[in-house]
C-alpha positions as CSV (number, residue, x, y, z in Angstrom):
1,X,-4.0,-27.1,1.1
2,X,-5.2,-25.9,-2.2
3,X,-7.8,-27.9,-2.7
4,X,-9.2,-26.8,1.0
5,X,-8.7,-23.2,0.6
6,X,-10.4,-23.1,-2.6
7,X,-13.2,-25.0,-1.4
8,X,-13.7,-22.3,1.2
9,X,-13.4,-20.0,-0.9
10,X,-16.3,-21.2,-2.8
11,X,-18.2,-21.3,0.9
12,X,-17.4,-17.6,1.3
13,X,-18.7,-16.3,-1.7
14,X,-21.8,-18.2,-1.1
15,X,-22.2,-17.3,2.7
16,X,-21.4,-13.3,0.5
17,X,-23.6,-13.9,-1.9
18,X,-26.7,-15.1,0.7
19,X,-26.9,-11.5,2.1
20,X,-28.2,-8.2,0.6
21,X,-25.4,-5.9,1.4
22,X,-23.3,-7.1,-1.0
23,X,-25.8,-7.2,-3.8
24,X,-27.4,-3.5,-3.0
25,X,-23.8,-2.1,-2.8
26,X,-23.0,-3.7,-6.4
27,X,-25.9,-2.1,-7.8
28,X,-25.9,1.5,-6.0
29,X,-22.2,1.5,-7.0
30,X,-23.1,0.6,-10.4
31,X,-26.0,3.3,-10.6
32,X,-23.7,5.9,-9.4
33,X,-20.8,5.8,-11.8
34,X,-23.1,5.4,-14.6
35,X,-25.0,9.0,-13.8
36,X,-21.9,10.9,-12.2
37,X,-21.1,12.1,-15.6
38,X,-24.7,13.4,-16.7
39,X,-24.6,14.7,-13.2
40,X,-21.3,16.5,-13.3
41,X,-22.4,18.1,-16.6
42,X,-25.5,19.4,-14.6
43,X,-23.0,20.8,-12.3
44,X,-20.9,22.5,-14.3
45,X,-23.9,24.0,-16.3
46,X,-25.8,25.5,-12.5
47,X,-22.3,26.7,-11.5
48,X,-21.7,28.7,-15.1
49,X,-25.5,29.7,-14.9
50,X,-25.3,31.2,-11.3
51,X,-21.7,33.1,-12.4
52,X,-23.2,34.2,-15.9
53,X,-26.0,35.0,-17.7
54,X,-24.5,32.3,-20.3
55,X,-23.6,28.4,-19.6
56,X,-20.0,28.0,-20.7
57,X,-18.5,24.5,-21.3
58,X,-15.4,23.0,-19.9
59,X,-12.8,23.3,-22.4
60,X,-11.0,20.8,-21.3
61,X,-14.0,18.7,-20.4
62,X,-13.6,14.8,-22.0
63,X,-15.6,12.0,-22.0
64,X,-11.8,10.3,-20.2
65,X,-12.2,13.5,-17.3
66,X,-15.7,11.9,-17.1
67,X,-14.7,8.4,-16.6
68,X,-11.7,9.1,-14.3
69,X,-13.9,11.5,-11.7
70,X,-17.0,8.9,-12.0
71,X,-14.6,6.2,-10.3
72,X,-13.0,8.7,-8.2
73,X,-16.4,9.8,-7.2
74,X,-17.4,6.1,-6.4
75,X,-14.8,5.1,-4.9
76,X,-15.5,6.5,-1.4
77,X,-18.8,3.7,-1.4
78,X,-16.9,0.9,-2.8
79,X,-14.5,1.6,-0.2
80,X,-17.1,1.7,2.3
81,X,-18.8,-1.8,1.4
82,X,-15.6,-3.5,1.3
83,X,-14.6,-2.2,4.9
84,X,-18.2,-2.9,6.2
85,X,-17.9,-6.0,4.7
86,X,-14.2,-7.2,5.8
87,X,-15.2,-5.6,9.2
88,X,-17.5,-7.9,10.0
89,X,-16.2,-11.0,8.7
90,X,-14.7,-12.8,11.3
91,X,-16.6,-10.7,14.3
92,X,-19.9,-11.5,13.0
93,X,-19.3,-15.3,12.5
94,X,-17.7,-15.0,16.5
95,X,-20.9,-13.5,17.7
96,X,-22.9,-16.1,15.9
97,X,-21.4,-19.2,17.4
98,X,-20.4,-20.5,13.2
99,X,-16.4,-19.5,13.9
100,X,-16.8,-22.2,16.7
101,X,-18.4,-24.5,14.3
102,X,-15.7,-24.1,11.6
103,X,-13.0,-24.4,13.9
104,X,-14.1,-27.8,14.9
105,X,-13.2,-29.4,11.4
106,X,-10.0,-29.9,9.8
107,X,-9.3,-26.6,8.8
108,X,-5.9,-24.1,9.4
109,X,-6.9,-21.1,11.1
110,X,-4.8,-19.6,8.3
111,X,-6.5,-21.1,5.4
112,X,-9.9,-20.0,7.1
113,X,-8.7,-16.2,6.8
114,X,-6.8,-16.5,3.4
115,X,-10.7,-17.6,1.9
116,X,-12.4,-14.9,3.8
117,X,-9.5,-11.7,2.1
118,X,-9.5,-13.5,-1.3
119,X,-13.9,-13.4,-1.2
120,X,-13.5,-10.2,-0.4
121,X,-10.6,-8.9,-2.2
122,X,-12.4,-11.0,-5.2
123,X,-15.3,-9.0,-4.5
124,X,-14.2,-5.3,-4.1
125,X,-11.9,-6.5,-7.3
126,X,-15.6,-7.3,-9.6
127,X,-17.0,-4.1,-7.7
128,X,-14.4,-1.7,-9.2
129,X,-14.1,-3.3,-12.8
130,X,-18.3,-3.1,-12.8
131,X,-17.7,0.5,-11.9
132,X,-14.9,1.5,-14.5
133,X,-16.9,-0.5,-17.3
134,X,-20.4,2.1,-16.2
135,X,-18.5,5.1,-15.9
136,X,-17.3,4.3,-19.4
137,X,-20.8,3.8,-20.5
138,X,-21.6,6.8,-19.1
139,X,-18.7,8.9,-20.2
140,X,-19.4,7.9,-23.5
141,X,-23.1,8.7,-23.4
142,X,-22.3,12.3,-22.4
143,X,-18.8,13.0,-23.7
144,X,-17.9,10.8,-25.7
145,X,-14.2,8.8,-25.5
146,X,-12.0,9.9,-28.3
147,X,-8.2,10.9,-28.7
148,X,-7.2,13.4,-26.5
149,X,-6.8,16.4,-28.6
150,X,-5.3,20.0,-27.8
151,X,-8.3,22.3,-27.8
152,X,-6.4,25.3,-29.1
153,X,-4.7,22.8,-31.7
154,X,-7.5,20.1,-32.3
155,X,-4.7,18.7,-35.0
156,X,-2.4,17.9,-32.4
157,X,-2.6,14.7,-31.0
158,X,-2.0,14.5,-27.0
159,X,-3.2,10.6,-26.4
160,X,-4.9,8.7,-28.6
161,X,-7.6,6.4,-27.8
162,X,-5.9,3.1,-27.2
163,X,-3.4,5.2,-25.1
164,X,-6.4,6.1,-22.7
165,X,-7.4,2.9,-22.5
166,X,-4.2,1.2,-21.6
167,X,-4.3,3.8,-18.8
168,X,-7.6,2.6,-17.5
169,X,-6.4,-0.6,-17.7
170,X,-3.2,0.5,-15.9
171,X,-5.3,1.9,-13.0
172,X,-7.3,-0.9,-12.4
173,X,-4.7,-2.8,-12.0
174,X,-2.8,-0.6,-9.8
175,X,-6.1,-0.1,-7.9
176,X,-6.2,-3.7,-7.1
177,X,-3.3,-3.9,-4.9
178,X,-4.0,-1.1,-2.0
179,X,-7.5,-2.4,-2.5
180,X,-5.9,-6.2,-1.4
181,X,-4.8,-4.2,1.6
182,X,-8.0,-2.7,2.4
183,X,-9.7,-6.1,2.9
184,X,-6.7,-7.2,5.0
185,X,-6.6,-4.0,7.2
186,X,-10.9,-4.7,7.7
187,X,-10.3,-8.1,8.4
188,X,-7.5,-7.7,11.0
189,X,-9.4,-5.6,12.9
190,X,-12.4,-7.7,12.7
191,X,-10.3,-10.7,14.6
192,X,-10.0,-8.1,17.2
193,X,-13.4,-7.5,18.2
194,X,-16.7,-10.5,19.4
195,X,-19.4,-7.6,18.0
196,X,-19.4,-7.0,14.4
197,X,-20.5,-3.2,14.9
198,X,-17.7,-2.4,16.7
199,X,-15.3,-4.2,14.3
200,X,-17.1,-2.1,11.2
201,X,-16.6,1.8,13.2
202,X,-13.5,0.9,13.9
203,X,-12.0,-0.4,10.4
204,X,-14.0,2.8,8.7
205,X,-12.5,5.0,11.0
206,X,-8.8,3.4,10.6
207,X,-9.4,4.5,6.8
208,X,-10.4,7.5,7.1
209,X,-7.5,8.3,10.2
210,X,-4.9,7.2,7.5
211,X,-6.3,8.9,4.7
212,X,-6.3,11.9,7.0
213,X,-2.7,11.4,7.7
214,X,-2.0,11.0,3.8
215,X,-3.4,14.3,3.1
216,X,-2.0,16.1,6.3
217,X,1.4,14.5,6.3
218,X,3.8,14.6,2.5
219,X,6.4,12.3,4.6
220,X,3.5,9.7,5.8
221,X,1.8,10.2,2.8
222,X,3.8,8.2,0.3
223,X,3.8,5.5,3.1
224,X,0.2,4.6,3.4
225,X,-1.4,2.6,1.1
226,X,-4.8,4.7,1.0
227,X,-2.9,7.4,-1.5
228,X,-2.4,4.1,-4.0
229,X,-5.7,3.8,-3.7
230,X,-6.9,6.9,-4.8
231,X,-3.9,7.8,-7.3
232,X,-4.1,5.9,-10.1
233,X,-7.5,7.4,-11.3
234,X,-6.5,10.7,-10.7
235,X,-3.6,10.0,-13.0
236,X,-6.1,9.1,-15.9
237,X,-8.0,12.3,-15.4
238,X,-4.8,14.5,-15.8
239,X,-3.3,12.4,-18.4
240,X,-6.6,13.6,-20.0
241,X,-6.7,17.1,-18.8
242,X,-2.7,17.4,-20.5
243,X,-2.5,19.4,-23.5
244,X,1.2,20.1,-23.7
245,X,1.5,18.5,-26.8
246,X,4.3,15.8,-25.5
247,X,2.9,12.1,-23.8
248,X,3.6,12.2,-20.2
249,X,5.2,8.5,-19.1
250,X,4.8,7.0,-15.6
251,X,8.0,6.7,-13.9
252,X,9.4,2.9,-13.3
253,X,10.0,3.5,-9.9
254,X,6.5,5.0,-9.3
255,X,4.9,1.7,-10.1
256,X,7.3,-0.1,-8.1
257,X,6.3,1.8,-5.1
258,X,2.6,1.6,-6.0
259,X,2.5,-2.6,-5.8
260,X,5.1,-2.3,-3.3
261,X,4.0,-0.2,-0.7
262,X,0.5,-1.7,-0.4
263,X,1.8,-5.4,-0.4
264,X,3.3,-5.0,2.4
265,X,0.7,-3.2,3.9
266,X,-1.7,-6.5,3.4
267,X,1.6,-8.6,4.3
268,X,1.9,-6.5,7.7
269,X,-2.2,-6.7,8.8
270,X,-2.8,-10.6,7.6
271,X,0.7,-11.5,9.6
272,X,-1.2,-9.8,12.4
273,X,-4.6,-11.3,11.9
274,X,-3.5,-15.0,11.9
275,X,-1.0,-13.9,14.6
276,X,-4.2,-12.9,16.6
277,X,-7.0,-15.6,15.5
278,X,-4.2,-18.1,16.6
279,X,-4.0,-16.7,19.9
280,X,-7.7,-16.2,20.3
281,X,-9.9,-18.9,22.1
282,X,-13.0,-19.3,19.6
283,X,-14.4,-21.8,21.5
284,X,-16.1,-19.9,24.3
């Protein structure tokens, strides 16, 4: 079984790696969170300009702020690729007439789906470290990444540098699971639907219905794996923006609930897609 599934997994990335979406994402992604921080500065100085006759600067401005909006700010189009992607995985291949060719060999409907979410998953995964790594360039180029320091007290140490970065490192990780059950939610819905345009609306607009819901409802909220998804950059920046003097720690249970939650949540929708391509005749 192994042995199969990682030789279609190899098949997926090159069937991935054959088309330009993929590719023009990586690099517009790329692009992005390497100029959101120059661009944010630009922002900041307009929006001081237009209140003052003076720019003023953003106290408590760092090159880690920097970094941690850049990735929130890209987010949103990683998202997007990996849902257009995972969308039409499995509808586009149906439409095509290659699903019926596949499905002819000696291969487990299961295993089929497992190599399409891990190409994916392995895929959004490369998207968001490619992203963290050129925000950082460009967080550097503009701010700088140093110890977090009180700016009324620049003696007193808040988080020093290798502190920041186990956080960044902390995030991506944490970022990895919800983004796990992204591809599985897309995927799922694209075993339920024979045109991959269809399969694409509807898996963006199941994200952005449940991101709605996260922000509308504090009980449903916690339950949804699109908050784990944004958090744990959001964490960085206010680790960063903290100048309280005493090290804030993430709560045990916190991270439990952040890997938790979202497994199940790609549990849950690739249950349901094998449930589904099982059932489904691919053969007409």
């Amino acid at each position: 079984m192994i042995g199969r599934l990682w030789l279609l997994y190899r098949f997926e990335w090159r069937k991935l790696l054959a088309r330009k979406l993929p590719l023009v994402a990586f690099a517009l992604v790329i692009l992005l969170a390497l100029i959101a921080p120059q661009l944010g500065k630009v922002v900041d100085t307009a929006k001081s300009l237009s209140e003052s006759s003076a720019p003023t600067q953003d106290r408590f401005a760092s090159g880690w702020t920097a970094l941690a909006g850049s990735v929130n700010t890209t987010r949103i189009f990683l998202t997007l690729a990996v849902l257009i992607l995972a969308g039409s995985a499995v509808a586009e291949e149906r439409a095509q007439g290659t699903l019926r060719a596949l499905m002819v060999r000696p291969l487990r409907r299961f295993e089929l789906l497992a190599a399409k979410v891990l190409t994916l998953w392995s895929y959004g995964a490369a998207l968001l470290i490619a992203a963290v790594l050129a925000a950082a360039l460009g967080a550097e180029l503009s701010q700088g990444l140093y110890d977090v320091v009180d700016p009324d007290y620049p003696d007193r140490l808040v988080h020093a540098f290798g502190d920041m970065c186990g956080y960044v490192y902390l995030a991506i990780g944490l970022s990895l699971v919800p983004l796990l059950a992204l591809t599985a939610m897309g995927v799922m819905i694209s075993t339920l639907f024979d045109h991959p345009g269809y399969a694409t609306g509807v898996a963006v607009a199941a994200f952005f219905v449940l991101t709605a819901a996260a922000e509308l409802s504090d009980a449903a909220k916690w339950g949804l794996y699109v908050t784990y998804l944004k958090q744990p950059f959001v964490i960085v920046e206010d680790f960063a923006n903290q100048y309280s003097g005493t090290s804030r720690k993430i709560a045990p249970a916190r991270l439990i609930e952040a890997v938790a939650v979202p497994l199940v949540w790609a549990g849950a929708c690739f249950g349901l897609t094998s449930l589904v391509l099982s059932r489904r005749d691919v053969t007409d």
